[in-house]
N, C-alpha and C positions, 0 to 999 in steps of 0.2 A: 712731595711725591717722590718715591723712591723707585729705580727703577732695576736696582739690585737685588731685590728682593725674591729669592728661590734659587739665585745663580751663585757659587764660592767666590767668599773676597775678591774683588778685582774685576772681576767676571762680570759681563753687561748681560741681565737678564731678558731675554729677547721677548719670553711669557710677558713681562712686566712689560716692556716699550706698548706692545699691540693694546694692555688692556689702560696703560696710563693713556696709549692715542684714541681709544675709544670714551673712555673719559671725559678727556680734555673736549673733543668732538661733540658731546651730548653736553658740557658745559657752556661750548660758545657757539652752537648750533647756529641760532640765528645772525648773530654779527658775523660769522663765516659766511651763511647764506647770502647775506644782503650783501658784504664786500663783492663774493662771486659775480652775485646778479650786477652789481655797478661796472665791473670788470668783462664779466665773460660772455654778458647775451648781446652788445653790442660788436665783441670781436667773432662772435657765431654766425651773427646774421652777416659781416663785412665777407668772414672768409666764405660763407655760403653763397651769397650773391656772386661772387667774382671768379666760381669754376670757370665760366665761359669767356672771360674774359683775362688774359695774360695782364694787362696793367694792373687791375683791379685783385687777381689773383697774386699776383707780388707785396700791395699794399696791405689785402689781407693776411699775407703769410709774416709782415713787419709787426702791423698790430695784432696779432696772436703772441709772437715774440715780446713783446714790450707788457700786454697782458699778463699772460705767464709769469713772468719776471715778480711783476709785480703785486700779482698774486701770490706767490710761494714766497716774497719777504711782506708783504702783509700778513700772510699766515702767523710766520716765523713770530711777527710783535705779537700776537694774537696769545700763541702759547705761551711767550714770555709774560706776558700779562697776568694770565691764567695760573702761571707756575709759581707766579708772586703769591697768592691770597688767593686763588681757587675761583676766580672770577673775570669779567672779562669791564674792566674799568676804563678804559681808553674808549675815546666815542669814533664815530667810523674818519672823519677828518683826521682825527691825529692816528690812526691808524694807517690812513692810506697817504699821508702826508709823509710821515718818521720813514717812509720806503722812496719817495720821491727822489732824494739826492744821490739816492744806490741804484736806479734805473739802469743807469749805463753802467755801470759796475758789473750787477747781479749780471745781465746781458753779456758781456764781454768773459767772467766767471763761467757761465753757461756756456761759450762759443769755445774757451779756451777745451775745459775740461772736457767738453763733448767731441774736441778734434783729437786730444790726445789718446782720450779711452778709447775713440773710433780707429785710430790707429794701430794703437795696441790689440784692439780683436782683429784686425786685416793681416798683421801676423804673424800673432798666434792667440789663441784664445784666452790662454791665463794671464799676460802682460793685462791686457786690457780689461779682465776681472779684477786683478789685482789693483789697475789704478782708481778702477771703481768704486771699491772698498776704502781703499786710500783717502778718495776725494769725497766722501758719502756724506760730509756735514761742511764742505766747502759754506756752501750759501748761508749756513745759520751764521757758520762762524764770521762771515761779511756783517752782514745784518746785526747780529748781537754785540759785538767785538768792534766793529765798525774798522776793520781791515780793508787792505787793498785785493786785488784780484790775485797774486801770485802769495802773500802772506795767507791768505785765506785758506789758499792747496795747502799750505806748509803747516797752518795750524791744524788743518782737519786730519792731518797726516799723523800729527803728531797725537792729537784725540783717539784717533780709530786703533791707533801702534795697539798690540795684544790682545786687542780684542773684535781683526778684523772676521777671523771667519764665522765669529758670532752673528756679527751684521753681514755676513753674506744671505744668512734666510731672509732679513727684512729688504737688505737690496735685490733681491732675487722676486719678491714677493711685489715691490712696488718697480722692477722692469718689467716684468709679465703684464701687471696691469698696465702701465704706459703701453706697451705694444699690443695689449688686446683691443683697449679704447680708441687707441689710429688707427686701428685695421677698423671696427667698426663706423668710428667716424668716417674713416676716408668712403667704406661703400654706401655708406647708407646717402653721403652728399652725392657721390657718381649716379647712383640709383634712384633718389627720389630725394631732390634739394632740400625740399621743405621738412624732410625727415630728420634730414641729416642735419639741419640746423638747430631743429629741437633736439636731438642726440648732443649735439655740441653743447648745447645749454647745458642739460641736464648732467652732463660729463664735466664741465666748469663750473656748477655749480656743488655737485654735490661729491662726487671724485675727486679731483683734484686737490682739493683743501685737504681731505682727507689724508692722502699721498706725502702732502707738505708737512700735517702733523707729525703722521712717522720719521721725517726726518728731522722735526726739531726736537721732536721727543728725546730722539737718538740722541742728537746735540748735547742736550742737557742732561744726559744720565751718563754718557761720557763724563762731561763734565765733574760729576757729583762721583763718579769711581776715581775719578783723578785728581780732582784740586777739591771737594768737596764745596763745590761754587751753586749758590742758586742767586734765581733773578726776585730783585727787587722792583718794581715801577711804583713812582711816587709822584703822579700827575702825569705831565707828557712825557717827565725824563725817566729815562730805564735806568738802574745802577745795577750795581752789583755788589753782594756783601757772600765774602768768605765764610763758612764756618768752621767753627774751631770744637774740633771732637771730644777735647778735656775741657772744656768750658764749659761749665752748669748752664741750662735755662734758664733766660731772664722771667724775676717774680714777674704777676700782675702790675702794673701800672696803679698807681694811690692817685 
């Protein structure tokens, strides 16, 4: 899947990311679903139940964090799966296993980049667009690359270099959404708990994945404008194999 496709050489075609994520989306539909559902209706109901209560309401706000986390680098193998062979071949254990040893990673990734960008908009609005842009495929390049948390800024930085304000429509596209979905979550749980829990589900299960894809998507069409790199998986282990632009295609196999 190519995601250059409409945009001039070098150039990340942004038309291509939305319709390779919507693709990818209706290919792994359900094993996205069910990972969600394992993931996110347990931390729905913790954060719903524990409005009224400040312990409860802190423990909720951890495992939402750790959820999260661990939702967006399950995605993350999800597509890489997918971008092998069109398919979704890892079964849900080694799916939500291969993310286990990056938990605190992804998490600590997330805390760093969200203090820096947050800082960068408190003063002035473009530093903190720009580190936005910058850091927009952080977590895949964790997850994929199996990078540390400050390598991880540097590679995605180094990804996004010329073709950031391309990905500013998609990062623009998938902030709105995060901030339209907390604004609804947060009232619907103030307003009628039991509403807002099922909002919360429905928002974890069928959103959010969504949101992830766009950003691995991104990941790997970077990738493919700049080292012409795609993903292999070949059981549980992911590789990677280069391709080479003057190299014929290999015959059929005898």
């Amino acid at each position: 899947m190519s995601g250059a496709v409409g945009a001039p050489k070098g150039e990340l075609d942004i038309g291509g990311v939305f319709e390779s994520t919507t693709e990818i989306y209706k290919k792994s539909f359900g094993t996205v679903w069910i990972v969600a559902l394992i993931l996110m209706v347990p931390t729905a109901i913790i954060v719903g139940l524990g409005q009224d209560n400040t312990f409860l309401s802190l423990i909720g706000s951890l495992v939402q964090l750790i959820a999260t986390a661990w939702l967006a680098g399950s995605i993350i193998r999800v597509v890489q799966d997918v971008e092998a062979d069109g398919r979704v071949d890892l079964s849900f254990g080694e799916i939500l296993g291969s993310v286990t040893g990056k938990l605190i990673s992804i998490i600590l990734l997330q805390i760093v980049v969200g203090i820096l960008v947050g800082i960068g908009f408190i003063f002035c609005i473009i530093p903190g667009i720009f580190l936005m842009l910058m850091w927009a495929v952080a977590i895949p390049s964790m997850v994929v690359e199996d990078l540390g948390v400050f390598d991880s800024m540097s590679r995605s930085s180094d990804l996004t270099k010329d073709n950031r304000m391309r990905i500013l429509g998609v990062i623009l596209v998938i902030l709105a959404a995060y901030i339209v979905l907390a604004i609804i979550g947060a009232l619907l749980v103030a307003a009628v708990p039991i509403l807002g829990i099922l909002a919360l589900i429905v928002v974890g299960i069928l959103v959010y994945p969504y949101i992830s894809i766009i950003a691995a998507v991104l990941y790997f069409r970077l990738r493919e404008l700049k080292e012409g790199v795609v993903a292999v998986v070949e059981e549980t282990v992911i590789v990677e194999e280069t391709i080479d632009p003057n190299q014929p295609p290999a015959g059929p196999a005898v």
